[in-house]
FIBA-154969 format. One record per atom (N, C-alpha, C): atom name; x, y, z. Coordinates in steps of 0.001 Angstrom, whole numbers. Each point is the difference from the previous one (the first is absolute). Layout:
   at        px        py        pz
   CA         X         Y         Z
...
This chain:
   at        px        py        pz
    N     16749     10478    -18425
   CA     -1350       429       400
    C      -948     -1207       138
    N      -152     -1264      -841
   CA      -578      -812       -10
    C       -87      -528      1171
    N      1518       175       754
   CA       340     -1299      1544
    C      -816       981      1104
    N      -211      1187      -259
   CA      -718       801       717
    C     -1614       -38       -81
    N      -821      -348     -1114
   CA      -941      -127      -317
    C      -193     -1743      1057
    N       647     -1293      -614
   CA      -233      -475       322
    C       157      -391      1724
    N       854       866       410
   CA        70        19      1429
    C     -1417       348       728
    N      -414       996      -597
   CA     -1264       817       506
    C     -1237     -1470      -215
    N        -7      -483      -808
   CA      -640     -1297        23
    C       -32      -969       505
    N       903      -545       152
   CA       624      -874      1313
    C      -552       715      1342
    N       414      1434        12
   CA      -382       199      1673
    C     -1556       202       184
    N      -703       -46      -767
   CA     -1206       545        16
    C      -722     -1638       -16
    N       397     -1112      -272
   CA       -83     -1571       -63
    C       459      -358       826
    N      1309       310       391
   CA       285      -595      1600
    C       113      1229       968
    N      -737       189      -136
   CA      -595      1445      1177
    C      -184     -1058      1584
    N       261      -876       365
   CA      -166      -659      1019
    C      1067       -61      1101
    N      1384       118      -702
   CA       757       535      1271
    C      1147       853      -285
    N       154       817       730
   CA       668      1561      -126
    C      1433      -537      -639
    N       460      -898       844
   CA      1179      -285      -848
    C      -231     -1305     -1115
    N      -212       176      -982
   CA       -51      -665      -955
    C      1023       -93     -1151
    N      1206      -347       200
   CA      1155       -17      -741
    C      -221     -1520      -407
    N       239     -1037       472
   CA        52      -993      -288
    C     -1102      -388      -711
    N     -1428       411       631
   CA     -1425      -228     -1029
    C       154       290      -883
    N       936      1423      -102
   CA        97       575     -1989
    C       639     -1118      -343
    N      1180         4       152
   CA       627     -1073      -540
    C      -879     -1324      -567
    N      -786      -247      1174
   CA      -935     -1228      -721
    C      -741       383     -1178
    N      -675      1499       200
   CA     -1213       861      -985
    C      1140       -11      -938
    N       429       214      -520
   CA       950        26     -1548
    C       261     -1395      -235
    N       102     -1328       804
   CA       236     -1391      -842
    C     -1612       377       -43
């Protein structure tokens, strides 16, 4: 549940481009 919480955080921070897989990746280092 946590990786879900923090997902929702990440996308709401990198809300800048639709595909943001790799940005998460950066948002968690």
């Amino acid at each position: 549940m946590p990786k879900m919480k923090t997902k929702s955080s990440a996308k709401k921070r990198f809300r800048v481009r639709p595909g943001g897989t790799v940005k998460r990746g950066q948002a968690f280092k």
